[in-house]
Structure formats: C-alpha cells, structure tokens
VEXTI-419172 format. One record per residue (C-alpha): z, x, y. Coordinates in steps of 0.05 Angstrom, whole numbers, padded with zeros to 5 digits, always signed. Example, Ala and Ser with C-alpha at 12.3 -4.5 7.8 and 13.67 -1.06 7.14 Angstrom:
! residues 2
+00156+00246-00090 +00143+00273-00021 
This chain:
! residues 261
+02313-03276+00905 +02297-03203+00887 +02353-03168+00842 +02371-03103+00894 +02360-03050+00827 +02415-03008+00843 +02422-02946+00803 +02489-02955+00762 +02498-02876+00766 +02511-02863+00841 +02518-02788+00830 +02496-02739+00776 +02530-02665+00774 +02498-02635+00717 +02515-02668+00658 +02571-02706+00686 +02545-02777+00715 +02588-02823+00765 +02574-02895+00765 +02591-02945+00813 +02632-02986+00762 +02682-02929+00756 +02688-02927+00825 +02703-02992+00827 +02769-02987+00796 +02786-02924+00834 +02772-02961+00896 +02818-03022+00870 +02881-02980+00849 +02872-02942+00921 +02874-03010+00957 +02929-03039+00906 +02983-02973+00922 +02967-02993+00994 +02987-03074+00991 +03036-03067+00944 +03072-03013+00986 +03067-03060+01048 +03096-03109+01007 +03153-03071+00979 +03172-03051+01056 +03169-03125+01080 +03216-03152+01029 +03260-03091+01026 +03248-03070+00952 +03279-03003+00944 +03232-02968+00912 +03194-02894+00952 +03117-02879+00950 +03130-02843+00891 +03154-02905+00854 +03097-02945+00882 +03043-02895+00858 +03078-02895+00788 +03084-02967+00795 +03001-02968+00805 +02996-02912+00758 +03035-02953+00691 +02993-03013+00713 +02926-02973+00710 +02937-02948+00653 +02945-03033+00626 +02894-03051+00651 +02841-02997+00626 +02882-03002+00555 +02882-03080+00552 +02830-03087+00581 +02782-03052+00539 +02832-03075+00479 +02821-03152+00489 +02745-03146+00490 +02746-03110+00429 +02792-03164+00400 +02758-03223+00434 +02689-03223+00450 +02655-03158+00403 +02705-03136+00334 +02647-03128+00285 +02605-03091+00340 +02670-03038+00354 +02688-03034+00274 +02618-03014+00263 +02612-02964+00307 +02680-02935+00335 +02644-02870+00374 +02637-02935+00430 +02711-02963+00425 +02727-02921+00490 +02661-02915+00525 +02688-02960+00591 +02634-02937+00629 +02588-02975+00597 +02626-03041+00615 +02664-03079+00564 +02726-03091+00594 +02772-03165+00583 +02812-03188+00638 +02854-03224+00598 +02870-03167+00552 +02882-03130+00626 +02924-03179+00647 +02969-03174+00581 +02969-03105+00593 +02989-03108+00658 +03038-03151+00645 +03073-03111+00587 +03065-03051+00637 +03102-03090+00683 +03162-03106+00641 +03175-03031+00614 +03172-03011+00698 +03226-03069+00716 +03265-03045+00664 +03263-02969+00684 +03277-02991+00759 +03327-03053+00754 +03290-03100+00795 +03269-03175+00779 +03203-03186+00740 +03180-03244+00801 +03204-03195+00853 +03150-03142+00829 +03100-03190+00813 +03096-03233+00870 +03073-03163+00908 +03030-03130+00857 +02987-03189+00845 +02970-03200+00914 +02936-03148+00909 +02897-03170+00844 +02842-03201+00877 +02817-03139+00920 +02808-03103+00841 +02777-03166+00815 +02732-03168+00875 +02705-03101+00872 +02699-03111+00788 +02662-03166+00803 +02616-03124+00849 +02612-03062+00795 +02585-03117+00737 +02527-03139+00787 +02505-03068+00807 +02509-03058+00723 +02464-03121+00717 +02508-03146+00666 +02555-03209+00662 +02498-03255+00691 +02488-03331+00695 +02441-03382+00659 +02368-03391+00675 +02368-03431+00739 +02314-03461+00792 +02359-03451+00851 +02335-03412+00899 +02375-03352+00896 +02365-03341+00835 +02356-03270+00805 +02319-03244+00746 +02363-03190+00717 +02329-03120+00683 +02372-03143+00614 +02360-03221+00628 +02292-03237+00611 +02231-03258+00660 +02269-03319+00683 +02316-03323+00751 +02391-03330+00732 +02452-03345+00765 +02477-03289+00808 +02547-03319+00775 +02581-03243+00779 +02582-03258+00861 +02607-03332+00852 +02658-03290+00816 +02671-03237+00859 +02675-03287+00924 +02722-03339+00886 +02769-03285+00848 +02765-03240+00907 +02778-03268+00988 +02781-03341+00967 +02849-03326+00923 +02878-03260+00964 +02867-03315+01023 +02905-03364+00974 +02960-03320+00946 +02965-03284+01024 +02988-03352+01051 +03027-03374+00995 +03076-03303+01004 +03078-03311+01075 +03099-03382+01082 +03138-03403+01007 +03204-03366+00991 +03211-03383+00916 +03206-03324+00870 +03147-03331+00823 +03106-03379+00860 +03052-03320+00883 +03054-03291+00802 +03038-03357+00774 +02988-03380+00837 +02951-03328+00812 +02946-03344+00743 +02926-03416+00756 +02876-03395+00809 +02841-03351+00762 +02841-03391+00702 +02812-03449+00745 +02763-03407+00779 +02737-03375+00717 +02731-03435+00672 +02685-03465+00739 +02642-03406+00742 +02636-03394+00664 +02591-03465+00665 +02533-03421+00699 +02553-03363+00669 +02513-03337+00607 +02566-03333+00548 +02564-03273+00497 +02506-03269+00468 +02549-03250+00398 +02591-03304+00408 +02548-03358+00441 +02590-03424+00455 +02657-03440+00414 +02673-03497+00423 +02657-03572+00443 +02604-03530+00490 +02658-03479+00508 +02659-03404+00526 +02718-03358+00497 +02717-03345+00574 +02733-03418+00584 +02778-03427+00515 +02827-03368+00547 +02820-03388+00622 +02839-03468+00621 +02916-03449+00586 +02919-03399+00652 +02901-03464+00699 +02952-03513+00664 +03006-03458+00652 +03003-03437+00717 +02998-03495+00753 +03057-03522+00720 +03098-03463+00730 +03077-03466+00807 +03101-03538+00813 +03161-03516+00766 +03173-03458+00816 +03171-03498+00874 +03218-03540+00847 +03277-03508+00812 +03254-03432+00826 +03320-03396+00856 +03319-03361+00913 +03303-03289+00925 +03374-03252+00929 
C-alpha cells in the first residue's frame, strides 16, 4: 500500500505553522470535557462545567508535562541533555504515554483533593474517555510518519518517508484501532453494566498495557535504544507491569471493591 503523504502542517499563517498532531490533542481534550461531563451527570458527581473544564484543564496540562517528561527520561536523555533548545519542542512528537499517564494521574490526585471526591469515582469517568485521545494520537503519529512498524511482506504494508525503501507495518493504526474503539467499546460496557468502583480505572490500565506490549512486536523500537531486553522494547518492559497490575486489580476489584456510596 501507498503511504497517503500528508502534510504534517495543515495550515501556515505567516510564520506560525499548525500541524495536525497539535490538533490532535485539541480535538481529544474537546471530546474528553464532553464524556467526562456526561459521566459526571449520570452518576451524580457534583461538580458544574466549570469544574469539568478545570478538571480537563489540570489533566492537560499532565499529560503534555509527563508526557514529554517520560520520553525525555525513558526513551532519548543523552539526545535532550545535549541539546535542551528541543526539551519542549512537542510539535515535533516526542511525547511518553506512560510519563502522561503518571502525570495524569498526579493531576488527578491534587483535583480530588481540591474537590473532596473519591480517586475511583473520578477516574472511572475520565478514563473512559482515554481512548478517544489515544485514538486520535495514534492518528497524529501516522500523518507525522513517525512511530512505524518493522519491515514486513504483508500486503498493506507501507514504506514510510523516514523508514527506508522497504514497506513497514502501518503498526500506528493497529494502535490507534486497538487503544482507540476496541477499549472505549471495552471500558463503555464495563461502566454501564459493573458497579464496583475502580474496575473501569484499572480495565484501562490492563487493556493498554496488553495492547501495547502486542503491537510493540511489529513495531520498530527506538532506534537509540534498540531492544532491552531478552528481545524486549522499553515500550514492552513498561507496558506488561500495566497488563498484570491491572488485571489483578480488576479481578481484585471485582471481588472485594466496595460499593459506590
């Protein structure tokens, strides 16, 4: 298959350019203020739009700062400490969704704390929405060309600009369609039909850990960090702790979890 060579700069004013990966994350905090204020109505958390959009706001703002944080830590430090003009150029990609999810996290617990409401309670709205940002990340890495899979003879396989002359594994869209409607379809049903607090928080954890360690064995690793361990990506060495903690916690959750008061 032909790699569509979209322009990662879908508007230029001057010197100011706007790139579709930006507008990625736009679009996913938009959507997230939307689900997680349907959410908060249908399970009678007091909290107004205003708290909401501070709510999406503090979590933003973890997810750009952990997120850009934890790939300096994890996958590029000598890069970043070389040259520190680049340790907050987003736009050009370089973003950790592990450090985002730490951040998130850690902007979770100072927003509980403001508000008086339980950690689960919170988190078994916002992270519904979690997929829809992950989706349309997902989406923003394959218009960049970056994040792509090993060399591969199936047929859809792409040659990226940055990949060489050999077809790759579009692996951003097995990605995007696993992290995006296969787990909002997952975590939907799961806060719809199971009343324990905690269970949606943790479903999503396990689903992503499980999905991305799958997905990371077509995936090209770092090329600065190549494989880790026993044939392992860092990708893979961070996402398999998510699967087993999470899983257990589910089944933990399930099982002893108290009900929402």
């Amino acid at each position: 298959m032909t790699y569509p060579q979209i322009n990662p700069v879908f508007l230029k004013l001057g010197p100011l350019e706007f790139r579709w990966y930006g507008l990625m994350y736009i679009l996913g905090f938009i959507s997230a203020y939307f689900i997680i204020l349907s959410g908060v109505r249908r399970k009678g958390i007091k909290l107004s739009k205003d708290d909401v959009a501070d709510l999406v706001f503090i979590e933003a703002l973890g997810v750009i700062l952990g997120g850009r944080l934890g790939y300096i830590l994890f996958y590029n430090f000598d890069y970043y400490i070389a040259h520190p003009g680049k340790l907050f150029a987003v736009w050009e990609g370089g973003m950790s969704f592990h450090g985002g999810l730490t951040g998130v996290i850690i902007a979770g617990l100072y927003y509980i704390r403001k508000h008086q409401i339980r950690f689960y309670q919170i988190a078994d709205v916002g992270f519904v929405a979690g997929p829809v940002g992950l989706f349309l990340g997902r989406i923003g890495n394959f218009i960049n060309g970056e994040l792509y899979g090993r060399v591969t003879d199936v047929p859809w396989g792409m040659v990226f600009p940055n990949g060489g002359p050999l077809p790759r594994h579009p692996s951003q869209l097995y990605e995007a369609f696993l992290e995006g409607p296969v787990m909002f379809l997952v975590l939907f049903t799961i806060s719809r039909t199971v009343k324990r607090e905690g269970v949606v928080f943790w479903a999503f954890i396990a689903c992503y850990g499980l999905f991305r360690f799958l997905v990371e064995f077509v995936r090209e690793p770092d090329a600065q960090l190549g494989y880790l361990w026993d044939g392992l990506s860092m990708g893979q060495l961070l996402s398999l702790p998510m699967f087993v903690l999470g899983l257990g916690m589910v089944l933990y959750r399930l099982k002893r979890g108290e009900e929402p008061r």
